[in-house]
N, C-alpha and C positions, 0 to 999 in steps of 0.2 A: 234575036240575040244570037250572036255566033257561039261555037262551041269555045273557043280564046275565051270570050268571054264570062262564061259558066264558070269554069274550071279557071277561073283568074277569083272569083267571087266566091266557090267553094275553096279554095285554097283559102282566102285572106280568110273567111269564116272558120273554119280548121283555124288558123292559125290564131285569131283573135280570141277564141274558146278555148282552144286545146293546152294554149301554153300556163292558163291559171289553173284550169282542171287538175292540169300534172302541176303546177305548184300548191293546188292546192290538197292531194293526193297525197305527196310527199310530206307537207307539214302534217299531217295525221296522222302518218305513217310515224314520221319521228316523236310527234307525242304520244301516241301510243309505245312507242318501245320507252317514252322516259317516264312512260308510267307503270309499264310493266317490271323496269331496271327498278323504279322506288318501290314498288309492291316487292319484290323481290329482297330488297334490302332493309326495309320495315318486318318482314317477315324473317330472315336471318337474323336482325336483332332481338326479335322478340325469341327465337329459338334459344340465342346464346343466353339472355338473359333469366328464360326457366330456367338452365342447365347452373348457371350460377346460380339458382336459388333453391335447386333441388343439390348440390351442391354441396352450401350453407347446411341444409336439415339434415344432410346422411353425415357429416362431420361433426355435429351437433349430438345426433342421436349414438355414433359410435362413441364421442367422446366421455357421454354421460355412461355409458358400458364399461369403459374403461376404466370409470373414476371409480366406478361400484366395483370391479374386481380389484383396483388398487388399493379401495379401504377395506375392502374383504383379507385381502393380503396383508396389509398392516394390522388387523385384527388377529389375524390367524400366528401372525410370528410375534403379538405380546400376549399369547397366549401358548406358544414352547417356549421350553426351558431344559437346561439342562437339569439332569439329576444328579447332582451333587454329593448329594448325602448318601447315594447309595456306595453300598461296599462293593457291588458287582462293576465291575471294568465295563462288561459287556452291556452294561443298562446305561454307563456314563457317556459310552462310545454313541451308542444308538439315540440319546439324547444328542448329543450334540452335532451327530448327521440331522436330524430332524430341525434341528436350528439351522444349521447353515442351509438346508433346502429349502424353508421356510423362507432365511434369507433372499436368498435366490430369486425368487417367488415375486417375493416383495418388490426389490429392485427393478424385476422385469416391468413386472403390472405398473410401475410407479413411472418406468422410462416408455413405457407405451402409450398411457395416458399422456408426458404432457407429448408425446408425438403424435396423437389425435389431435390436444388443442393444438396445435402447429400446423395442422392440415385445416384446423378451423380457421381458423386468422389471415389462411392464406383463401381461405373460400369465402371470407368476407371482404380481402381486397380484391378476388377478381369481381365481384359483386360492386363493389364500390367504382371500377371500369366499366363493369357493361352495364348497371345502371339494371332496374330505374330507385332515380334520387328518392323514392316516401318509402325501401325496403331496405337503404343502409341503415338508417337508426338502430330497428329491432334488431337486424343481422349483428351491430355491432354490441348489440347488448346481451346477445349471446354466446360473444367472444368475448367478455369481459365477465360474465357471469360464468364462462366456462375455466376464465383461469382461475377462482376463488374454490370451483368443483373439485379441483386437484391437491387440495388441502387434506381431505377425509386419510388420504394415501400418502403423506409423508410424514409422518409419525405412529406407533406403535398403539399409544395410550389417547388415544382422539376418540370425543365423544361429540356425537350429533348435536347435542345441545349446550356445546362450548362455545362459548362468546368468541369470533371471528372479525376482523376487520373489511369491513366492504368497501368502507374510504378509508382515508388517511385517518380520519378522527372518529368517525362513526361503527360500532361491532352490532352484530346483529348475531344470532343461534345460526349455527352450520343449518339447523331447518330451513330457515329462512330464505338461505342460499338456492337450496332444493326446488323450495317451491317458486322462488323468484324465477330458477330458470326452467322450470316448468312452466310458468305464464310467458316467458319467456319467447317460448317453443311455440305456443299458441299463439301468441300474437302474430309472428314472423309469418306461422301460417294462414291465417287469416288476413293478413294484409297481402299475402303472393298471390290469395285466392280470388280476394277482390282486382286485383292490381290485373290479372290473367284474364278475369270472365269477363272486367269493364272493358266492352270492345267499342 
């Protein structure tokens, strides 16, 4: 066999081999990078979605702080008073500085509260976007149990075991409310915990 020969028969060989090899090289090549891009993007979703659920629980948890200083504060200002009856200016004066700061007091803790639940409701719709669909429920039943929280703080003479409206028709004890969203809290956690470690 001549050398033409050879090298006519290793070329077409190269050629016959080499051009699947690199196609089939290349398709590997590309599905490994669209499975790297989907790991990648599986994994960015699961980030956003703890962050939306951790979120949810720190809006939760400041808002139930809030509501407890807000009834603290409505406690505290139906309980000054002016002194009326005194004959001292200076006792009547310092009464009713003590009212109006009590005031004060009130209103604030009352307009921070529901600017908590307002940060909640807005961490239960980004939750409700990034998913996942079995952690909107609890989430939203803790922005509904949170707006009912905000009750204890606007009024002076509110007592924990005063008949409340939960639905339109149905009142249940301010207790009620408490511990509903305290289960509340627990569930939402325990359904993020499961939802997180089922890999």
């Amino acid at each position: 066999m001549s050398i033409e020969v050879v090298i006519s028969l290793v070329t077409a060989t190269v050629a016959v081999v080499g051009v699947p090899a690199v196609y089939m090289q290349a398709r590997a090549a590309r599905l490994s990078a669209q499975a790297a891009g989907r790991a990648q993007l599986q994994h960015t979703r699961r980030t956003n979605q703890h962050a939306a659920c951790v979120e949810v629980l720190v809006a939760a948890d400041e808002l139930k702080r809030a509501c407890d200083l807000s009834g603290s504060a409505a406690t505290w200002l139906g309980m000054i008073y002016e002194d009326e009856a005194s004959d001292d200016a200076g006792a009547r004066e310092r009464g009713r500085e003590r009212k109006e700061s009590a005031e004060q007091q009130h209103d604030e803790a009352h307009d921070h509260a529901h600017e908590t639940y307002e940060r909640l409701v807005k961490a239960v719709a980004r939750l409700e976007l990034e998913g996942p669909d079995q952690l909107i429920t609890p989430a939203a039943r803790l922005a509904d149990l949170g707006d009912l929280l905000q009750l204890q703080g606007q009024s002076t003479g509110f007592d924990e075991d005063e008949l409340v409206y939960v639905t339109e028709t149905e009142q249940q004890p301010f207790t009620w409310v408490t511990g509903q969203f305290a289960e509340a809290r627990r569930k939402f956690i325990l359904e993020t915990r499961s939802y997180f470690n089922d890999i």
